[in-house]
C-alpha positions in Angstrom: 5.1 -16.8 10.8 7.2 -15.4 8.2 4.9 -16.3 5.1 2.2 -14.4 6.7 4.1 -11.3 7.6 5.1 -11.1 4.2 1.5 -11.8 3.1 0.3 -9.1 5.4 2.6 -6.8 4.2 2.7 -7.0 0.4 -1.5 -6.7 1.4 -0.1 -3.2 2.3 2.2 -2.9 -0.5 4.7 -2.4 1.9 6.2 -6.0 1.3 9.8 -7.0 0.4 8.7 -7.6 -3.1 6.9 -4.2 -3.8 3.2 -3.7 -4.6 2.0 -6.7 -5.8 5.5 -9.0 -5.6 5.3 -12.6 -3.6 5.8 -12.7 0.1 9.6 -13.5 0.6 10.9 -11.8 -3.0 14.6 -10.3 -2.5 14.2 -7.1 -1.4 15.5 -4.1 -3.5 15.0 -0.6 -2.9 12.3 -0.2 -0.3 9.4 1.0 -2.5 6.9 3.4 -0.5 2.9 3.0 -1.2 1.2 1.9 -4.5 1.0 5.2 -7.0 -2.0 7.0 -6.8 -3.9 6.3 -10.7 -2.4 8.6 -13.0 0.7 8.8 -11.2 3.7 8.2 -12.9 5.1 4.2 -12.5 7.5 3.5 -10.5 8.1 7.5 -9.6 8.1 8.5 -5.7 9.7 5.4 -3.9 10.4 6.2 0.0 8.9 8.7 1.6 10.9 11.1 3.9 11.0 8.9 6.7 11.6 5.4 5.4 14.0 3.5 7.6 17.5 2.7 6.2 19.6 0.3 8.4 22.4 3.2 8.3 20.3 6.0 9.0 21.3 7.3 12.1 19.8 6.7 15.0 17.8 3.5 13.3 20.2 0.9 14.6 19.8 2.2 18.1 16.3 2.1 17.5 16.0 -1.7 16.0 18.9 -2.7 19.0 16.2 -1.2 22.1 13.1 -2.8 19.8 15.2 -6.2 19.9 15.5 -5.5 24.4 11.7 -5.0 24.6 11.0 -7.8 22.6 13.2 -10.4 24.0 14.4 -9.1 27.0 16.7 -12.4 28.4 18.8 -12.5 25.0 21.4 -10.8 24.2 21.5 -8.6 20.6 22.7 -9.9 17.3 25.5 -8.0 15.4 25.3 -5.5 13.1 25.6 -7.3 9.8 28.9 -6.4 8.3 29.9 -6.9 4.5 28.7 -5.8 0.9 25.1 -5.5 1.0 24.7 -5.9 4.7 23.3 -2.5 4.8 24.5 -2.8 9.0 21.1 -4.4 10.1 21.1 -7.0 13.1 20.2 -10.0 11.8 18.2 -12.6 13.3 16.1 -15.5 12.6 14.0 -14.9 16.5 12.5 -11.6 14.8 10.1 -13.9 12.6 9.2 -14.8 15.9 8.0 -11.4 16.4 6.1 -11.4 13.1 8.2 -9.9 10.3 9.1 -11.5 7.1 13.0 -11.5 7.3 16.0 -11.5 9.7 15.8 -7.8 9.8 13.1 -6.2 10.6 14.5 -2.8 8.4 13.8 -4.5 5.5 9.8 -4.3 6.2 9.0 -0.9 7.2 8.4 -0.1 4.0 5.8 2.9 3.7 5.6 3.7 7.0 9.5 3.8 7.4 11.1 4.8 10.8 7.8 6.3 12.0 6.3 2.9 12.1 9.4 1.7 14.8 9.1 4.7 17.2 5.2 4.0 17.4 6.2 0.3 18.3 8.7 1.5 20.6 6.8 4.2 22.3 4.0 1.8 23.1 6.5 -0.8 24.7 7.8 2.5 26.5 4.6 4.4 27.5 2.1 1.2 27.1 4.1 -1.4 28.9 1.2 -3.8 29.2 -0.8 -2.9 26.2 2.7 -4.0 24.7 2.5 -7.3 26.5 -1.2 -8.3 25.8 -0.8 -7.2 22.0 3.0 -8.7 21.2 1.8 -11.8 23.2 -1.9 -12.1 22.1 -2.9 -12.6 25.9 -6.6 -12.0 26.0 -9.2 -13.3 24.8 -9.9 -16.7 22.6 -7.5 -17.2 19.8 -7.1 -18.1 16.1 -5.2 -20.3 15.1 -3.8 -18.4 12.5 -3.2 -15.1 14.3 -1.9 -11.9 12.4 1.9 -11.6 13.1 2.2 -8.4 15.4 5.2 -7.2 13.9 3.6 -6.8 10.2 0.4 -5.5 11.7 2.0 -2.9 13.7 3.5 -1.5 10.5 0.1 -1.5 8.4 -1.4 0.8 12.0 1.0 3.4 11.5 0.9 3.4 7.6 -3.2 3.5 7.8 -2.8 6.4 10.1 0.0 8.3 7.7 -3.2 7.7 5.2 -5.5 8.6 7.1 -4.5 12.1 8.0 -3.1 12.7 4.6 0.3 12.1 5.8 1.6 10.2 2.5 3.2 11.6 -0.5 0.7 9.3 -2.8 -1.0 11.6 -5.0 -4.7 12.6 -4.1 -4.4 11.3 -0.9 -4.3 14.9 1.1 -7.1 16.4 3.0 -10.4 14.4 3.7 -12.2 15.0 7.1 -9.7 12.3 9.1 -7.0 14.9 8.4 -9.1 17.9 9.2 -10.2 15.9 12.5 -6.2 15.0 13.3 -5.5 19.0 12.5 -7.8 20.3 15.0 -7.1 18.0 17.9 -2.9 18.9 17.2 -4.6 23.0 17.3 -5.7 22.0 20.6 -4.2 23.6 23.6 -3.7 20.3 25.5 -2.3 18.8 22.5 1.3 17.0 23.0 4.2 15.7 20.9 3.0 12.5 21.5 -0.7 12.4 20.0 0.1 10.1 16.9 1.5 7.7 18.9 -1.3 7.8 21.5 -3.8 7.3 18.2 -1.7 4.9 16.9 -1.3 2.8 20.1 -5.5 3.1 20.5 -6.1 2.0 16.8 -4.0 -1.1 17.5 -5.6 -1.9 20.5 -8.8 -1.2 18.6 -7.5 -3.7 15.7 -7.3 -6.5 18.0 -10.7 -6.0 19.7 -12.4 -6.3 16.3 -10.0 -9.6 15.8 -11.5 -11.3 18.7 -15.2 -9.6 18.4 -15.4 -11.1 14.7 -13.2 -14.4 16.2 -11.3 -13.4 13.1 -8.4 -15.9 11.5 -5.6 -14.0 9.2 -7.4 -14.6 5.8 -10.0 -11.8 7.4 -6.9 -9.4 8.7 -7.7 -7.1 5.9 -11.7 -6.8 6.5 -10.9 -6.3 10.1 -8.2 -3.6 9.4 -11.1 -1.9 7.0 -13.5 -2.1 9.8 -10.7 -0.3 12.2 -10.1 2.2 9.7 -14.1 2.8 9.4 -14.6 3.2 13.0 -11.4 5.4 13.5 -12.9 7.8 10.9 -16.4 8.3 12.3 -15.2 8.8 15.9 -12.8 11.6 14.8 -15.6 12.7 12.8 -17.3 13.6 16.4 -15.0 16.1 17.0 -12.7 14.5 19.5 -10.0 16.8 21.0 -7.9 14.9 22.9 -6.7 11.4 22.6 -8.9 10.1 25.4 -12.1 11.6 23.9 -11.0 10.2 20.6 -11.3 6.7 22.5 -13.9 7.5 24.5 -16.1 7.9 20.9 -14.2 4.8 19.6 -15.9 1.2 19.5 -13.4 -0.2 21.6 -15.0 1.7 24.9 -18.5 2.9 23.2 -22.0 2.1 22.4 -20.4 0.6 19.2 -18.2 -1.8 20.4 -20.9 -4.6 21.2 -22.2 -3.9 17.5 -20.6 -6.8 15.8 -21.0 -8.7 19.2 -24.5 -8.0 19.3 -25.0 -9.0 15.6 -23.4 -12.7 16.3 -25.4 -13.3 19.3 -28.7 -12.2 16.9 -27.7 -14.4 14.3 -27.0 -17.2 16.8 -31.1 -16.6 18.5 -32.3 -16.5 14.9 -30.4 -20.1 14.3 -31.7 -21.3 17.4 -34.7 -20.2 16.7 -35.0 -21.6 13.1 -33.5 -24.8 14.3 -36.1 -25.6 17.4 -39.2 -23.6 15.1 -42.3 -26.2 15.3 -43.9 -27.0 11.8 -46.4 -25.3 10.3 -49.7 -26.8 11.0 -51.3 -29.3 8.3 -54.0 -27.5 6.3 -57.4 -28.8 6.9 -57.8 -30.7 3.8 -54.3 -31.9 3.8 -55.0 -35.3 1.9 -55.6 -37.4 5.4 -58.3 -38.8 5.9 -60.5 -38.3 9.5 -62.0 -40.7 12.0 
């Protein structure tokens, strides 16, 4: 819903309000990630690519996003007037898990990047798109992560990850070093982020159903993506494939947590149907 977009957003501090404002606050300029400590408050705001309804090109992007989505309904209108910024409003795009009727207003950090990666898995991934956007496999919660919101907090991870942000301090690391050397690769191609990006939110909503996960634990799941994303680039992958070829989602790794549920479940069991301890012999009874 829209409460937990905005919830899973401001988690980001990419949410309407800013670092640290309520879900649903008005929306002012679109602040970027929280400053790094020491940075100066309230200094570098968007980054480079953060999406502006006018920018060019963004309202063709958000009008295709709107066709993939819902594909039997027609557009909404650009929203005219003072303030309108030119965005197409809607009230169906909560249904695709942002906070607002305009889905502009919530790619905060992650800006316009975070769009194309959407759109190039609904291009390239058509039914990846599908069984994410409609939650199709698997058992689940009841309280599911709004796809929208989590799609955004992918790409932004990923912008951190490889060092990618204009926070302070947040440059370098081995992630970045990984990313650098598979983009040096020969059979590198212009579309390697996104190939990433569409794997780590695939990945994301493996460890949602492997941890039967509800959206108070969204944020120990995305750590646990982020965790496993790092140490299978820290393997040396040089394509995307080998990248998810080391990656829990297809490894030795991705039955860990599986594994560690069906343990804990034996050792209940176990503990549950466990005889009791024999009586000492002198155990106050008296004999024949």
């Amino acid at each position: 819903g829209a409460g937990g977009a905005g919830e899973l957003l401001e988690a980001a501090g990419l949410g309407a309000g800013g670092p640290g404002g309520p879900p649903g606050a008005a929306a002012g300029p679109a602040p970027g990630p929280e400053p790094a400590p020491g940075a100066q408050a309230g200094a570098p705001a968007q980054p480079p690519h953060a999406l502006r309804p006018r920018q060019p090109g963004a309202q063709r992007l958000t009008a295709e996003l709107w066709a993939r989505a819902f594909p039997e309904e027609a557009p909404p209108e650009a929203a005219q007037g003072e303030g309108a910024g030119g965005g197409l409003r809607s009230e169906r795009w909560k249904d695709m898990g942002w906070q607002g009727v305009d889905p502009a207003t919530d790619f905060r950090g992650a800006g316009l990047l975070a769009l194309e990666n959407l759109l190039w898995m609904a291009r390239e991934r058509p039914t990846v798109w599908h069984r994410l956007r409609h939650k199709t496999q698997g058992a689940r919660s009841d309280w599911e992560y709004p796809f929208g919101a989590a799609g955004v907090n992918v790409s932004f991870m990923l912008l951190e990850m490889f060092g990618l942000t204009e926070a302070e301090g947040k440059r370098g690391g081995a992630a970045a070093h990984a990313f650098a050397a598979m983009l040096d690769h020969e059979l590198h191609d212009d579309t390697l982020f996104d190939e990433i990006y569409c794997h780590a939110f695939e990945l994301l909503d493996h460890v949602w159903l492997e941890q039967g996960a509800s959206y108070m634990q969204f944020s120990q799941v995305a750590q646990q993506v982020r965790e496993e994303l790092h140490k299978a680039l820290l393997k040396g992958p040089r394509t995307a494939d080998q990248l998810r070829a080391a990656s829990p989602a297809e490894g030795e790794a991705a039955g860990l947590s599986l594994r560690r549920r069906r343990r804990r479940i034996h050792e209940e069991e176990w503990s549950y149907f466990k005889p009791e301890a024999p009586r000492a012999a002198n155990d106050g009874c008296r004999g024949p």
